[in-house]
ZAMARGU-4260 file (C-alpha; in steps of 0.2 Angstrom, whole numbers, plus 5000, padded with zeros to 4 digits):
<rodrens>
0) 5106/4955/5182 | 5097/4966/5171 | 5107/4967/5158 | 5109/4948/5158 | 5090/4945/5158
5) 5088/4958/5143 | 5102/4949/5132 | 5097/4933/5136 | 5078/4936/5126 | 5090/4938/5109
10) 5101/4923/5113 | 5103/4907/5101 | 5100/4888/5111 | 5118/4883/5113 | 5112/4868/5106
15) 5109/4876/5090 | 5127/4884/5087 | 5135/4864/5095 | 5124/4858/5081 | 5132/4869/5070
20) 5150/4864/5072 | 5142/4846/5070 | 5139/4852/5052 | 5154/4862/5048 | 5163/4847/5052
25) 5153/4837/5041 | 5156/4852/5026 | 5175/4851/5027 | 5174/4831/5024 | 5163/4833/5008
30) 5173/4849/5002 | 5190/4839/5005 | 5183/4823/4997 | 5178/4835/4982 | 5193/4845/4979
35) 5208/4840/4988 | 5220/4842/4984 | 5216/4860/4981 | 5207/4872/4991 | 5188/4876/4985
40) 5186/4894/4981 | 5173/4907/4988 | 5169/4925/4980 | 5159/4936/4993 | 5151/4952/4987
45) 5142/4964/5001 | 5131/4978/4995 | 5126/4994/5007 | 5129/4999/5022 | 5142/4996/5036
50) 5133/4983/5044 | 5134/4971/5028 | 5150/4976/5027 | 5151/4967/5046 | 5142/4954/5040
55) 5150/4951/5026 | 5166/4949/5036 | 5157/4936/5047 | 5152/4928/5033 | 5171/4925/5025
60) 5176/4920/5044 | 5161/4907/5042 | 5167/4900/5023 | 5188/4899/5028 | 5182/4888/5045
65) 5174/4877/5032 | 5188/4873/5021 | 5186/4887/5007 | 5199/4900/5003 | 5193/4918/4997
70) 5196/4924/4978 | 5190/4943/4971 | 5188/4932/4952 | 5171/4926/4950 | 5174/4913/4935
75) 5188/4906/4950 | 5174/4903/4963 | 5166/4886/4969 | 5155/4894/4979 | 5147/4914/4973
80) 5137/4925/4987 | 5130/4942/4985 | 5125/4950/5002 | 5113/4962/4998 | 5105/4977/5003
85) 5086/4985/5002 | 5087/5001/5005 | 5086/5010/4988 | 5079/5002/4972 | 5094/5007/4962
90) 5104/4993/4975 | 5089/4981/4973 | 5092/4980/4955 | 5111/4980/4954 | 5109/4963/4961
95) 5097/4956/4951 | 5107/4963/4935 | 5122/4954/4942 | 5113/4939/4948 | 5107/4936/4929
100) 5127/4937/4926 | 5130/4923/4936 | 5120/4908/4924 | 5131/4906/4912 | 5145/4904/4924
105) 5133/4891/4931 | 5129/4881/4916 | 5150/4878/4915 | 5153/4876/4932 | 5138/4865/4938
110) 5146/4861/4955 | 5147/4880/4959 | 5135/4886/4973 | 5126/4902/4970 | 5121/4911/4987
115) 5111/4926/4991 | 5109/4934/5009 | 5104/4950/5018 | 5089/4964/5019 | 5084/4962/5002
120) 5081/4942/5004 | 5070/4944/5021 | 5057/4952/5008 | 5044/4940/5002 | 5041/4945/4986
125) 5058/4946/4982 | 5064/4929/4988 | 5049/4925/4979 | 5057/4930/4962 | 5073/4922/4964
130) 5064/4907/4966 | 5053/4908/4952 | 5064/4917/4940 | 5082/4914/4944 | 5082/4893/4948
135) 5102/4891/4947 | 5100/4900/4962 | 5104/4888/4975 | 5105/4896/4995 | 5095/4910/4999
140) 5094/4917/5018 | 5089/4929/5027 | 5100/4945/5040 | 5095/4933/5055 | 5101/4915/5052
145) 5120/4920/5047 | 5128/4907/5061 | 5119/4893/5051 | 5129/4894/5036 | 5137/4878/5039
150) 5120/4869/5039 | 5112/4878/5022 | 5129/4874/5015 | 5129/4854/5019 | 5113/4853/5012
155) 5116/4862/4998 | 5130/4850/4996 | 5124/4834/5002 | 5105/4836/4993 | 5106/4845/4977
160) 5092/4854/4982 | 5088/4872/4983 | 5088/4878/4999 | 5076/4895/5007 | 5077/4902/5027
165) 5070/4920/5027 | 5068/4915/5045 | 5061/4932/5052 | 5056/4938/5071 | 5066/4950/5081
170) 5083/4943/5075 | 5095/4936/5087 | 5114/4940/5094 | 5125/4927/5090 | 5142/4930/5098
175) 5160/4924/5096 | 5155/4920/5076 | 5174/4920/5067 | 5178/4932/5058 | 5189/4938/5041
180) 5191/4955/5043 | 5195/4965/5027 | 5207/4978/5033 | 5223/4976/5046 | 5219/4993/5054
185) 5201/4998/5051 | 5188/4987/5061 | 5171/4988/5060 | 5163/4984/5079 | 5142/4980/5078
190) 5134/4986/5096 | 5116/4982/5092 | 5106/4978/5078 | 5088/4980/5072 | 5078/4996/5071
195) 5062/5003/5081 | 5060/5018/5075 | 5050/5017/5059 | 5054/5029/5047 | 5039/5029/5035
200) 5050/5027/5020 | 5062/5014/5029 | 5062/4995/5026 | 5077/4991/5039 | 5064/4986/5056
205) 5055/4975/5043 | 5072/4968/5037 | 5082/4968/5051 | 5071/4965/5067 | 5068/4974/5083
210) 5082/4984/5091 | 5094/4971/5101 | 5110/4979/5110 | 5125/4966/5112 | 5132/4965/5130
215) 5142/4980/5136 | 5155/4968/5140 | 5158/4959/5125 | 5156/4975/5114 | 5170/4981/5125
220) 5182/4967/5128 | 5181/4967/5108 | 5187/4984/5106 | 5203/4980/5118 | 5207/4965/5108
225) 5209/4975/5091 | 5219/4987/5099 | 5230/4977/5105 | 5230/4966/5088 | 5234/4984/5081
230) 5219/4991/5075 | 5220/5011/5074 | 5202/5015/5071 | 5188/5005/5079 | 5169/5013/5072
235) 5153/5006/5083 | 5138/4999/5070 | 5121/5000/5076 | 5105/5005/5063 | 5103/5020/5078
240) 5120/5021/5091 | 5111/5033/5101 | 5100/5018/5107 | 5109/5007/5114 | 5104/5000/5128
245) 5091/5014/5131 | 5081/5004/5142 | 5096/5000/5156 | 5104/5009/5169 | 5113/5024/5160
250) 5129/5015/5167 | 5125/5005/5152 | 5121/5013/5138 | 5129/5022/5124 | 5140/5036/5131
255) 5145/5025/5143 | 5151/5014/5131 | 5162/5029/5124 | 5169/5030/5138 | 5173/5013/5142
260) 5180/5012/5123 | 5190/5026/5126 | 5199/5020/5142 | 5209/5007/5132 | 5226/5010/5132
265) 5233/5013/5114 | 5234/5025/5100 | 5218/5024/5090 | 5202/5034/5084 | 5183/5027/5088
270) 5169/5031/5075 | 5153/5027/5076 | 5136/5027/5064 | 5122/5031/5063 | 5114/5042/5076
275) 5097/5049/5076 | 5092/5064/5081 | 5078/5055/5095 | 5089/5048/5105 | 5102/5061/5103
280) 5107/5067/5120 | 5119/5081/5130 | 5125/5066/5136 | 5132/5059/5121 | 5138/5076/5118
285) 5148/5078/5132 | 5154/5060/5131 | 5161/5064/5114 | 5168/5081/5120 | 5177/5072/5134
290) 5185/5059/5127 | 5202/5062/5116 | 5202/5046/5106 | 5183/5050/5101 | 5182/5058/5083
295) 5174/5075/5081 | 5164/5070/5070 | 5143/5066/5070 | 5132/5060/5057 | 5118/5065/5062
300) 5103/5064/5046 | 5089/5076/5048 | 5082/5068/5031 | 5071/5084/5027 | 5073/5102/5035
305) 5053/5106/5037 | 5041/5102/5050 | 5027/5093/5041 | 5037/5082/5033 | 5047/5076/5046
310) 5032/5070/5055 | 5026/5061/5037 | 5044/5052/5039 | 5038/5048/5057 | 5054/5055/5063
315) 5049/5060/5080 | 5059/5076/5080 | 5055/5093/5074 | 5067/5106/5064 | 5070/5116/5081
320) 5074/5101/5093 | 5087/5097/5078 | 5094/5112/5077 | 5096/5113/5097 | 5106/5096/5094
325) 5117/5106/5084 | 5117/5123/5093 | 5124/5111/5109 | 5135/5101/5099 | 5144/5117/5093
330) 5144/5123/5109 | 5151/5108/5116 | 5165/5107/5101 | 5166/5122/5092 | 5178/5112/5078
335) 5164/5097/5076 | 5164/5089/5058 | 5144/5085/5058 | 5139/5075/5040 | 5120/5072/5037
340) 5107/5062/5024 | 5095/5070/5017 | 5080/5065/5007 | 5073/5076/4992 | 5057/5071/4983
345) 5048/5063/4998 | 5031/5061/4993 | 5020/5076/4995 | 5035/5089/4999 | 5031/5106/4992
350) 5044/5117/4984 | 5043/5129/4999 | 5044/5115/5013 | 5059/5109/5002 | 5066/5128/5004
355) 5065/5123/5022 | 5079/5111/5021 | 5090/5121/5009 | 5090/5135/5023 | 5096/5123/5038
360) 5110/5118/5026 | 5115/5134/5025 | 5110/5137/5043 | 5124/5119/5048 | 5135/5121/5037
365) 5138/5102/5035 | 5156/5096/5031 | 5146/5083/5018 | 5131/5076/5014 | 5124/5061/5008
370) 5108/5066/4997 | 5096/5055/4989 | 5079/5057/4979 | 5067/5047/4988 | 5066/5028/4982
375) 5048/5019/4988 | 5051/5003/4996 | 5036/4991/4995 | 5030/4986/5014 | 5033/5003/5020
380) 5019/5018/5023 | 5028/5032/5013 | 5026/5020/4998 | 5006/5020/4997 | 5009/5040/4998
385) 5005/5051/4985 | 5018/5057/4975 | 5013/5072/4964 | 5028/5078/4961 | 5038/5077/4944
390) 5054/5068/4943 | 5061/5083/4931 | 5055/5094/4947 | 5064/5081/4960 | 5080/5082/4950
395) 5077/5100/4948 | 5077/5101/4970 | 5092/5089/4970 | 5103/5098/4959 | 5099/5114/4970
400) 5103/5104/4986 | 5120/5098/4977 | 5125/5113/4972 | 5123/5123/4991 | 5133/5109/4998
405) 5147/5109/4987 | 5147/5130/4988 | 5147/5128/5007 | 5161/5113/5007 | 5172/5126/4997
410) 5172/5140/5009 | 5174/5126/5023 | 5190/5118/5013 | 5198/5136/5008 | 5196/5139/5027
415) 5208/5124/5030 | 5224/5129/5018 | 5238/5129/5029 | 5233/5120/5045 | 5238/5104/5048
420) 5226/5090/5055 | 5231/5073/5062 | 5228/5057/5049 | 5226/5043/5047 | 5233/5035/5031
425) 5222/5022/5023 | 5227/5020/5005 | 5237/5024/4988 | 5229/5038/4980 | 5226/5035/4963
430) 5239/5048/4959 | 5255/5040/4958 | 5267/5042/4973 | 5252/5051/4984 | 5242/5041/4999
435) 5224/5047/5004 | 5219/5048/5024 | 5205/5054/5033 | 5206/5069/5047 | 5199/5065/5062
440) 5183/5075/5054 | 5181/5062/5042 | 5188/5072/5028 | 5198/5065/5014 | 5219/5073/5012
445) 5231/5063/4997 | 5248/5070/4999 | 5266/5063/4991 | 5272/5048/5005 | 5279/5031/5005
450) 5266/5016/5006 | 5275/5011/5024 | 5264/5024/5031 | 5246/5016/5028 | 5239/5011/5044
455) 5250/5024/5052 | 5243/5042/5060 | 5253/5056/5051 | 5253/5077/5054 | 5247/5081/5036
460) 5247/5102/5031 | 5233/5109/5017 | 5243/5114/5004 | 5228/5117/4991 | 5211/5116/4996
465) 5199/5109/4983 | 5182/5106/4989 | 5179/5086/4993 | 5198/5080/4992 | 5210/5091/5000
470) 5228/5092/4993 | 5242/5092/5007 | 5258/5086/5013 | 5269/5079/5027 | 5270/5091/5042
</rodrens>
């Protein structure tokens, strides 16, 4: 009864999604009327994370229910949407670059429709400059209002007008959306969205919403249904895993749901991203020890390895609580893959605090990490700080950091020649006559096989041990 009353704050009026089919029905009249007999075309483009990627796929599901078929050419497309992302300026401006690409395409093809979606529309100023400086633009909306697609796109049809909804609040869950997934073994399954932690340097709570965990359930019932369609690796999306469902019965929440996963019958692997260190529990731990079809694998950021800083990210954790995390995880899974992000550059960070975070790489020894100078983001705390610091002296810091972690991958790699790791083949290598697959510790093997095998688990041996892509071949 709990878990119903909780989910049921986050659900969309039933009327509102009837209303819907009301007008993707009315879409497919005007597209067939408009291009029959040929099918209009749509070109989808996601940016960032894992959980556009998800959208993304709901998005295609969305556009074939209305009548359009998907092309990867551009100059094919009736209908252009970039699903963007806000976490880094460098992203913020690839989209605007390629957005400015799109008006001559425009000025031939008057009938095309030019979308935008995602964290970087739910900012003001920035839906603020499309409309101001890009006006072929014709749909902009927001990460909450997705399953009304069919609505923006009639009138976008029907009116010739632009049309705006950065719709914001907590966000909603909208279940049972269709769905064009873009692999046939891989499959992306979001568990909550939304974010309540925030990091000083984060936009995703003011972007994304409040944190909202699906029902158990239906997270659940999903996973079996890829399995059984054939899926080989199901990864579980949420801004913070760790948090699902924190407020329920532990029955309920996120090691549970590992469990439950993991119960399926089948052969397959479950992922998950991204924890935080908070909500990181013995619990998880032990759920990830216990269950076989659970990866070995944890990302879990620490973002900076010194004390003061962490509490300017507003991270809630400290550099021993983090390090306990790992000291148990180890423990727990003396074999663990952990990957991490970290943050050089934040504003105020002192050569020696950022000495701190080179010695708990050392101290870890992370399989990979995912570095990046700090980027302000407007609307967030970290982006009125003081930044002192030199760039020449940030890229100085970043190099250093680079340089530790490919030394410490090397000795991790050369410590892997000759054992031979379970995989999962994913793709031709771009060496002719090799595939490329990922160990159940997330790291990458290419080794001489037959294409038949993608989407297959194969025993792989390490024949030579470079230090991101290992070399290897059939066991």
């Amino acid at each position: 009864m709990l878990e119903q009353k909780r989910n049921n704050q986050f659900s969309v009026d039933p009327a509102v999604l009837e209303k819907q089919k009301e007008y993707a029905e009315m879409v497919r009249t005007v597209l067939s009327a408009r291009y029959a007999p040929k099918e209009p075309k749509a070109f989808v483009h996601t940016y960032g994370c894992q959980g556009n990627v998800s959208d993304g796929e709901k998005i295609k599901g969305i556009l074939c229910e209305l009548g359009f078929s998907l092309t990867d050419d551009l100059n094919d497309a009736d209908f252009v949407l970039y699903n963007t992302c806000a976490i880094r300026e460098h992203a913020q401006d690839r989209v605007f670059g390629n957005v400015g690409k799109l008006k001559p395409i425009k000025e031939k093809k008057r009938d095309m429709i030019i979308a935008l979606c995602g964290c970087m529309m739910q900012q003001d100023y920035v839906a603020e400059k499309i409309k101001k400086s890009y006006p072929y633009v014709d749909l902009v909306f927001g990460t909450h209002v997705i399953h009304k697609l069919p609505e923006f796109i009639y009138r976008c049809l029907c009116s010739g007008k632009r049309v705006f909804d950065l719709s914001g609040g907590d966000g909603n869950i909208v279940e049972d959306l269709p769905i064009h997934r873009d692999g046939s073994f891989k499959a992306w399954i979001p568990i909550m969205y939304g974010c309540n932690n925030f990091c000083s340097y984060c936009v995703v709570p003011y972007v994304r919403g409040r944190e909202r965990s699906r029902d158990f359930d239906a997270v659940v019932s999903e996973a079996k249904s890829l399995v059984e369609a054939g899926y080989k690796e199901l990864t579980l999306l949420g801004q913070n895993v760790n948090s699902y469902n924190k407020d329920l019965d532990e029955s309920l929440r996120f090691p549970a749901l590992l469990r439950a996963i993991n119960a399926i019958p089948g052969d397959f692997i479950i992922r998950f991203m991204t924890s935080h260190p908070r909500d990181c529990t013995t619990a998880l731990l032990q759920a990830m020890a216990d269950c076989e079809k659970v990866a070995k694998h944890l990302h879990l950021p620490f973002q900076s390895g010194n004390d003061r800083v962490l509490r300017e990210m507003n991270r809630h954790y400290d550099r021993a609580k983090y390090l306990s995390l790992i000291e148990e995880a180890y423990r727990l899974m003396p074999h663990l893959s952990i990957t991490s992000d970290v943050i050089v550059g934040f504003p105020g960070e002192t050569a020696e605090e950022f000495e701190d975070t080179l010695s708990l790489v050392e101290k870890v020894k992370y399989t990979s990490l995912f570095t990046f100078i700090f980027s302000p983001r407007p609307g967030t705390k970290a982006a009125l700080l003081a930044d002192p610091t030199p760039r020449e002296e940030k890229n100085r810091r970043f190099k250093a950091l680079t340089d530790l972690q490919e030394a410490l991958a090397g000795a991790r790699t050369l410590a892997m020649k000759g054992k031979t790791y379970r995989v999962l083949v994913e793709e031709p290598a771009k060496a002719q006559g090799f595939l490329s697959g990922r160990t159940e510790g997330n790291v990458i093997i290419e080794f001489p096989g037959c294409p038949d095998l993608i989407g297959t688990f194969q025993n792989v041996t390490v024949t030579e041990p470079k230090t991101w892509v290992l070399k290897g071949e059939l066991a």
